[in-house]
C-alpha positions in Angstrom: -17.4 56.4 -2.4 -17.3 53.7 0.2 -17.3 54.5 3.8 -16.5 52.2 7.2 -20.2 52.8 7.2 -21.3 50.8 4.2 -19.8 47.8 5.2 -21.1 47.4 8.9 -24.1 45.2 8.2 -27.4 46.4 9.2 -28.6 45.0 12.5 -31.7 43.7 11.1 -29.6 41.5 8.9 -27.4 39.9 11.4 -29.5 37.3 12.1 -30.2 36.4 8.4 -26.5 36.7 7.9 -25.4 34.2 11.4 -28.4 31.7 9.8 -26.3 31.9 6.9 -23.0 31.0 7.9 -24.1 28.8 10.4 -25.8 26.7 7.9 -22.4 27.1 5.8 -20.5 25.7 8.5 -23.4 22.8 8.8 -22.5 22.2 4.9 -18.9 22.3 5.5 -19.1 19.8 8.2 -21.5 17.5 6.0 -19.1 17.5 3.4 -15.8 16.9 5.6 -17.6 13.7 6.8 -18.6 12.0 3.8 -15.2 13.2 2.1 -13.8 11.2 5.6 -16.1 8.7 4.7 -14.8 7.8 1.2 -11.1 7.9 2.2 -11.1 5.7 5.0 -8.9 3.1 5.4 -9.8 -1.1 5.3 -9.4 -3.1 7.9 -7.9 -6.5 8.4 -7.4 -7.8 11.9 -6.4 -4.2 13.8 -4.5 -3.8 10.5 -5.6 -0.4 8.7 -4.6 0.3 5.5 -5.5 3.5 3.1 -7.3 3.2 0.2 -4.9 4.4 -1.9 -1.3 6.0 -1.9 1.3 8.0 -4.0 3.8 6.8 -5.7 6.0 8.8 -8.1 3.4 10.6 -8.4 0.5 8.4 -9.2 -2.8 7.5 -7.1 -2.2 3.3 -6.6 -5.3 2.0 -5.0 -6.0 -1.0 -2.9 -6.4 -4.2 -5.3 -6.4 -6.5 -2.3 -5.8 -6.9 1.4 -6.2 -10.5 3.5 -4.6 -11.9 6.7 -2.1 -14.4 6.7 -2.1 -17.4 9.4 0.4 -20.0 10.4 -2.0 -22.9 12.1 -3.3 -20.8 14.5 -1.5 -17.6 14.2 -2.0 -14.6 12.7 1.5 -13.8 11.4 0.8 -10.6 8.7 -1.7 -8.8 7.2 -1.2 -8.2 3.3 -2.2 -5.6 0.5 -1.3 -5.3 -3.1 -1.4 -1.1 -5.0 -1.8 -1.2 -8.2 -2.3 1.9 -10.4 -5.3 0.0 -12.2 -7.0 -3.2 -12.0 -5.7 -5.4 -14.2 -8.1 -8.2 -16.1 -6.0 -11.3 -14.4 -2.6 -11.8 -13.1 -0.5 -11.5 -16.0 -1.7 -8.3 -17.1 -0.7 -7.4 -12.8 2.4 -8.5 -13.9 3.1 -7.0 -16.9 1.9 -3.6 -16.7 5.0 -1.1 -16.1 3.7 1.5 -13.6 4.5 1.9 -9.9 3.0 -1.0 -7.9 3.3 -1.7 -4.2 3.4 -4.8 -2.1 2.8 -4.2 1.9 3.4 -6.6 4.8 2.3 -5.8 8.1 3.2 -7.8 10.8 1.0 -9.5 13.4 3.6 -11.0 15.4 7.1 -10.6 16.1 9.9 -13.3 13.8 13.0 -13.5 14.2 15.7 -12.7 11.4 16.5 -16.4 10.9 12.7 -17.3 10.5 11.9 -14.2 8.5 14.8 -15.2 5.4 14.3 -19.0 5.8 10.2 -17.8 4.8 11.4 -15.9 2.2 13.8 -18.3 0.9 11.3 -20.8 0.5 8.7 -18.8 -0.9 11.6 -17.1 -3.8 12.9 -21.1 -4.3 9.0 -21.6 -5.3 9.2 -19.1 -8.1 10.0 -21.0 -11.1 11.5 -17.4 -12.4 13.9 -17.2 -10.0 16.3 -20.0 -10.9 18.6 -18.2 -13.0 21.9 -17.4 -11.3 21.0 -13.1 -12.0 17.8 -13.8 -10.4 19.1 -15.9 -7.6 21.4 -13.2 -7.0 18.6 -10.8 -6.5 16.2 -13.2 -4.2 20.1 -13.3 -2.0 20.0 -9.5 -2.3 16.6 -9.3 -0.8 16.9 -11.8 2.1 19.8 -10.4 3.1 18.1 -6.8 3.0 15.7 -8.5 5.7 16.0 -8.2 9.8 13.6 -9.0 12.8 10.6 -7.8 13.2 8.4 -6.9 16.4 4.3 -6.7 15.7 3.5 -3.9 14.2 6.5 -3.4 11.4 6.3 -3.3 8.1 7.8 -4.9 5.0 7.6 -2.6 1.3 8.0 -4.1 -2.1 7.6 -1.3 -4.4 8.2 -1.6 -8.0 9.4 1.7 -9.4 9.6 2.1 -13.4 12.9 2.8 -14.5 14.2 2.0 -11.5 13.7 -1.6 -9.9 12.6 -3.2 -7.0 12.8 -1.1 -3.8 12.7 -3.1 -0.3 12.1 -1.3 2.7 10.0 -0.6 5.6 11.1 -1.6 9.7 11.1 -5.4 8.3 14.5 -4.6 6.0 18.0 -2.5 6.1 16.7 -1.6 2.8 17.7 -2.6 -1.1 17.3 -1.8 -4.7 17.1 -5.0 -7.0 17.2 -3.2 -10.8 15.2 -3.6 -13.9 12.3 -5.2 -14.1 12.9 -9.1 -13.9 13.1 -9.7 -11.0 9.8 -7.4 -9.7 8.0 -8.9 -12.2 9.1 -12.6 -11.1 8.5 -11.8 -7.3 5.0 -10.4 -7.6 4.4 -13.8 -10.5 5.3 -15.9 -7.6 2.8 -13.8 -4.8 0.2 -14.0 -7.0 0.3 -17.8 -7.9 0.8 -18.2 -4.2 -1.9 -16.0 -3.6 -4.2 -16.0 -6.3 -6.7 -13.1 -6.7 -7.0 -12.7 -10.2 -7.7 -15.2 -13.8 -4.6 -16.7 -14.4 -4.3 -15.9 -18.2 
C-alpha cells in the first residue's frame, strides 16, 4: 500500500535527481535552439521571411526570395511558396496546389504608380490578352491602393478557388479558376526567371 512516505525521495538522492533534471532542462534548451535554428526565417534587405507557411492546410516552402531595385532604389523584396519544387517553370505553373506570391515593400508608392507597374507588367503577359483575362488583370489593379514601407502585397493561388489578392498593398479580390493564376505567375516567372524554361 503506498504511503506520502514512499514518494518523498530519499535525501541522498536529491542530488542525483536535481543533476538529473538539470541536465534535462540543459537537453531541452539544446533542442529548442537548433529546432529555432532550422525554422528561421531568410533575409533579404531587413526583409524576413519564414521558411515556410500554411496554406489550406499544406506546408508551402520558400522556392525563392530576391530584392527588387529601380536604378538605385530598393523598391520590394520578393518570395515565391510553392508546395514542391518543381523541375522548371512550367511544371511551377502547372501544378494545382496552393502557391503563394509575396511582395514586401521597401519604399512607399503611390496608388497611381503602384497600378501603372502592374499594368505594364500584366500588358507583358502574352496570356493576358483575352478580353476574360483582361477583365481579371482590371480586377486586380483595381484591388490595389498605396503602400507605405513595410506593406505587403499576397497572390495566393487557392485550388478550387482562384486567385486571392490581399495584404496592406490591396482592398482585396478573388479572380476565379485557374487561368488567370496560372497566366500571372507565367508572366513573374519569365520576368523573373528562376527555373528551366521547359
Amino acid at each position: 500500500m503506498s504511503t506520502f512516505d514512499d514518494m518523498e525521495p530519499k535525501r541522498e538522492d536529491n542530488k542525483g535527481m536535481a543533476g538529473r533534471g538539470l541536465w534535462g532542462v540543459r537537453c531541452l534548451v539544446l533542442a529548442l535552439a537548433l529546432l529555432a535554428g532550422t525554422a528561421q526565417a531568410k533575409a533579404v534587405a531587413g526583409v524576413r521571411l519564414p521558411d515556410a507557411i500554411s496554406l489550406q492546410g499544406k506546408q508551402l516552402l520558400l522556392e525563392h526570395m530576391e530584392l527588387k531595385k529601380k536604378l538605385i532604389f530598393e523598391v520590394y523584396v520578393w518570395g515565391l511558396y510553392l508546395e514542391q519544387k518543381p523541375g522548371s517553370t512550367r511544371e511551377a505553373i502547372d501544378f494545382n496546389g496552393p502557391k503563394q506570391l509575396q511582395l514586401h515593400f521597401r519604399r512607399s508608392i503611390n496608388r497611381e504608380q503602384l497600378i501603372e507597374a502592374f499594368r505594364g507588367f500584366l500588358s507583358h503577359c502574352a496570356a493576358m490578352r483575352s478580353p476574360e483575362m483582361k477583365r481579371y488583370s482590371e480586377m486586380l489593379v483595381q484591388s490595389l491602393r498605396a503602400v507605405h514601407k513595410g506593406d505587403s502585397l499576397l497572390i495566393t493561388y487557392l485550388p478550387d478557388k482562384g486567385l486571392l489578392i490581399s495584404g496592406e498593398a490591396s482592398r482585396g479580390a478573388m479572380i476565379p479558376g485557374k487561368d488567370f493564376a496560372d497566366a500571372l505567375f507565367e508572366g513573374w516567372l519569365q520576368e523573373n526567371p528562376i527555373y528551366e524554361r521547359r
